[in-house]
C-alpha positions in Angstrom: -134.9 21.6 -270.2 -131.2 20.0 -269.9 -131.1 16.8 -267.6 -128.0 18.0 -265.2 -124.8 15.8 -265.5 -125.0 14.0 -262.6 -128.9 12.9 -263.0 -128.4 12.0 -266.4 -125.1 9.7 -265.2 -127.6 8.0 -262.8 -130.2 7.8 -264.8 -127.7 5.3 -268.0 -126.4 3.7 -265.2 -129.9 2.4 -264.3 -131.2 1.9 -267.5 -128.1 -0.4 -268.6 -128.8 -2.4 -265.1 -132.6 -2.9 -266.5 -131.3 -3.9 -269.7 -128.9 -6.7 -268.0 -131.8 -7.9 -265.5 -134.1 -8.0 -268.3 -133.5 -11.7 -269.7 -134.5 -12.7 -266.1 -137.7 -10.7 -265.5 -139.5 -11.4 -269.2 -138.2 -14.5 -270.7 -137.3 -16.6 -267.9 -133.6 -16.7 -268.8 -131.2 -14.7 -266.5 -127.7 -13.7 -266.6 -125.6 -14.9 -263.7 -125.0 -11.7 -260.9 -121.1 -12.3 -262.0 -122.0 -11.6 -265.3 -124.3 -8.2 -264.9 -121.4 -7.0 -262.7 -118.7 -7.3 -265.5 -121.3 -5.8 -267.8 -122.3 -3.1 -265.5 -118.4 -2.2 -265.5 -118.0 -1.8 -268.8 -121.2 0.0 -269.7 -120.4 2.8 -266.3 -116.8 3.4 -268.6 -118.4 3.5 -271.6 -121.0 6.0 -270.1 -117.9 8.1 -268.2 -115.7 8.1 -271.3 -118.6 9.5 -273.3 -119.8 12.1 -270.1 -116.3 13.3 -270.1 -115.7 13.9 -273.7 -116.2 17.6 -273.3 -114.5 19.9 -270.6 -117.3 20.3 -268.8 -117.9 16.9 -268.2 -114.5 15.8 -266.7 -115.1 18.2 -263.5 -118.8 16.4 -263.3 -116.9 13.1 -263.2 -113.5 13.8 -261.5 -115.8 14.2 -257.9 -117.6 11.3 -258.5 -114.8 9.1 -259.1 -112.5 10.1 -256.5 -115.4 9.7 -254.0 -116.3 6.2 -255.6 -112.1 5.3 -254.7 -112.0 7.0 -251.5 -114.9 5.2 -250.2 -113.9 1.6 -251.8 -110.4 2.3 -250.0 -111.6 3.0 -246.4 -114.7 0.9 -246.2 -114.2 -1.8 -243.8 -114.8 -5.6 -244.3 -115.8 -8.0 -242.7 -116.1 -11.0 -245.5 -113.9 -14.0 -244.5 -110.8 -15.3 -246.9 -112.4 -16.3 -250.4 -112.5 -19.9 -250.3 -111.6 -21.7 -253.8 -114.4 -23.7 -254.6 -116.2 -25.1 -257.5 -120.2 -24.4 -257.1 -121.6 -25.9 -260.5 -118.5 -28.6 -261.1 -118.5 -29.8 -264.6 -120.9 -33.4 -264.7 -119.6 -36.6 -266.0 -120.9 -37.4 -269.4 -122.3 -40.4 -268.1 -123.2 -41.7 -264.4 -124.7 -45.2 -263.3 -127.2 -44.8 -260.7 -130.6 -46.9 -260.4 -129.3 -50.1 -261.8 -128.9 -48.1 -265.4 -126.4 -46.2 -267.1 -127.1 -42.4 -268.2 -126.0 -40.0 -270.8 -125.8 -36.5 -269.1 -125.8 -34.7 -272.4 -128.8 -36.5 -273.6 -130.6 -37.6 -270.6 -134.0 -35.5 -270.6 -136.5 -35.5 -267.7 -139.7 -37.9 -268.8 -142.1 -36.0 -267.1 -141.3 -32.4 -269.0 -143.3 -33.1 -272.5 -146.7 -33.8 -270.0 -146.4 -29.8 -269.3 -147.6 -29.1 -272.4 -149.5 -32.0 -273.1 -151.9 -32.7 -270.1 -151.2 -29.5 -267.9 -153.6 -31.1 -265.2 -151.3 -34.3 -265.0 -148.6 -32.0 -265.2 -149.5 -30.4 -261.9 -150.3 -33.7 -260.0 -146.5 -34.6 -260.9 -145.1 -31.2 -259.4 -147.3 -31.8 -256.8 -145.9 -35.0 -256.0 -142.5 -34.0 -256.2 -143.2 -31.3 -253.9 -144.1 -34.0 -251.0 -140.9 -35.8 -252.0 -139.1 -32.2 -251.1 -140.9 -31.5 -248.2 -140.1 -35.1 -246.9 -136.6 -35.4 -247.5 -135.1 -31.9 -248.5 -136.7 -29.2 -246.3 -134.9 -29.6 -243.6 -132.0 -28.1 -245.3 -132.9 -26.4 -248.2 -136.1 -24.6 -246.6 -139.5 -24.4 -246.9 -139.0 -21.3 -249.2 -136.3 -23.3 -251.0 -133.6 -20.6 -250.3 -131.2 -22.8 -248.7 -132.2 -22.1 -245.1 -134.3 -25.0 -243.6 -133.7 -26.1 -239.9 -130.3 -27.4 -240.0 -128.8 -25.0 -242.2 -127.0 -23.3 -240.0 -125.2 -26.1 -238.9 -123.5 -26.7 -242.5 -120.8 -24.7 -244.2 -121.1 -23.9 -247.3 -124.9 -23.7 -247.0 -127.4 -25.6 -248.8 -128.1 -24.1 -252.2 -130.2 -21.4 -252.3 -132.7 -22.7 -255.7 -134.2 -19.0 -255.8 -131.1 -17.8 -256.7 -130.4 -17.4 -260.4 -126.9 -18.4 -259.9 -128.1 -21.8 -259.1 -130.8 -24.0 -260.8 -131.8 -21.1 -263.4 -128.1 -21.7 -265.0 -128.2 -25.5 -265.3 -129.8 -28.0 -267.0 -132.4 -31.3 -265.7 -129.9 -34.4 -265.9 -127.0 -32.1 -263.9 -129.7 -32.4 -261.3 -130.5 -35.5 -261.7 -127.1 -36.4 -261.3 -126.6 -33.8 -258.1 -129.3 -35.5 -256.4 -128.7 -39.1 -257.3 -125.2 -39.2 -256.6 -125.1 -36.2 -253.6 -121.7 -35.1 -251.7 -119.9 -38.4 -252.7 -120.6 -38.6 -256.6 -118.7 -35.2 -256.5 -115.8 -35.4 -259.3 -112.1 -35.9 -257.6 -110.4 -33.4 -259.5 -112.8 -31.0 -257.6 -111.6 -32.1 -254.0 -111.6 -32.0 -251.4 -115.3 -31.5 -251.0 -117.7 -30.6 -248.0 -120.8 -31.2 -249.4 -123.1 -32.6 -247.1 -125.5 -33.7 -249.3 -126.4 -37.7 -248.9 -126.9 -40.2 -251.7 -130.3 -39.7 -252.5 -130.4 -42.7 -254.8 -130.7 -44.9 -251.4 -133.8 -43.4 -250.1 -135.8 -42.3 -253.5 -136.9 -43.7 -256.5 -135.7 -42.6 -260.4 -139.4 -41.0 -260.4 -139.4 -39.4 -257.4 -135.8 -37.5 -258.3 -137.3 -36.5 -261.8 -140.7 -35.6 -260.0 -138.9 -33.3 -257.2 -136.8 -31.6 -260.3 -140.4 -30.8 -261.6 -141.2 -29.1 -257.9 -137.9 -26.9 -257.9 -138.6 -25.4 -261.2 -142.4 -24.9 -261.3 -141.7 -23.1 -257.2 -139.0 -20.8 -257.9 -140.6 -19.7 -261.7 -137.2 -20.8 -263.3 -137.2 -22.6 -267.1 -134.3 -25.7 -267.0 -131.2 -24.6 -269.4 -131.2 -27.3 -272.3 -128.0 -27.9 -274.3 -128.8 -25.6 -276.8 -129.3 -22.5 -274.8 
């Protein structure tokens, strides 16, 4: 039986969406929603330029495509002026914080090798960093940790989202160790101005319990930290 035009059209567009959300569902590794969206452009005109390669396939298409532009034209919005604003700013290759002075790009968190090495210690550590989180960062961040705790609404931009895989999924330990430590004002200048409103959390917690509370973020949201090599 042949799979009509339009079906089949529906059915490669889908298939090359799995393929981009893949990474992210079986190896722990996503690709950014930017990303998939430039992908999923190119793979929808790859699949139109090879569905209209015969006669019969351009007047499958042409109504498809002139709907698609119709509707982006007259579809109202209601999204407010893009604001220019780094999310993920580029890290400092060192930072002091704690009375020491750390390599970014070599920095690793001490707690990670105990994962494999004593998983049972490994989950009194996430544990404790969860009742760091739950005592200092809930209130904005959440209880589900997607960036809406009690006085989220009260802040613009919002408080990251960490279930997003635009956010902690994409970076690596010691940028949030260095996040955290240093807050809204360790922000780089040639980023500003900023309106971060997170505080300095290297006033009110220890080097452990900011390496401990990483531990928490990961091990909720499922996410494996980006090393230098990936």
């Amino acid at each position: 039986m042949k799979i009509p035009r339009l079906l089949l059209f529906v059915i490669l567009v889908a298939v090359s969406y799995f393929i981009f959300k893949a990474p992210g569902l079986f190896i722990k590794q996503p690709i950014p929603s930017s990303l998939i969206v430039m992908y999923m452009f190119f793979a929808v005109v790859t699949i139109l330029l090879w569905m209209t390669s015969t006669e019969e396939g351009v007047f499958v298409i042409v109504p498809i495509v002139a709907g698609g532009i119709t509707y982006t034209q007259l579809k109202p919005s209601y999204e407010a002026p893009t604001e220019l604003r780094s999310i993920h700013p580029a890290p400092p290759s060192t930072v002091k914080v704690f009375g020491k002075i750390f390599n970014l790009m070599t920095v690793e968190n001490p707690y990670r090798k105990v994962e494999k090495e004593d998983p049972a210690k490994f989950a009194q550590l996430v544990k404790e960093g969860g009742e760091v989180y739950f005592k200092n960062c809930f209130y904005c961040h959440g209880d589900k940790l997607d960036g809406r705790g009690h006085y989220a609404h009260g802040f613009n931009p919002l408080p990251a989202n960490f279930t997003d895989i635009g956010t902690i999924a994409q970076l690596q330990e010691s940028f949030l160790f260095w996040r955290i430590s240093t807050g809204g004002p360790g922000l780089p200048k040639e980023g500003a101005p900023w309106i971060s409103s997170m505080p300095i959390w290297e006033n009110f917690l220890t080097e452990d319990e900011v390496w401990k509370v990483i531990l928490f973020l990961y091990n909720y949201t499922g996410y494996v930290p980006r090393s230098w090599a990936k």
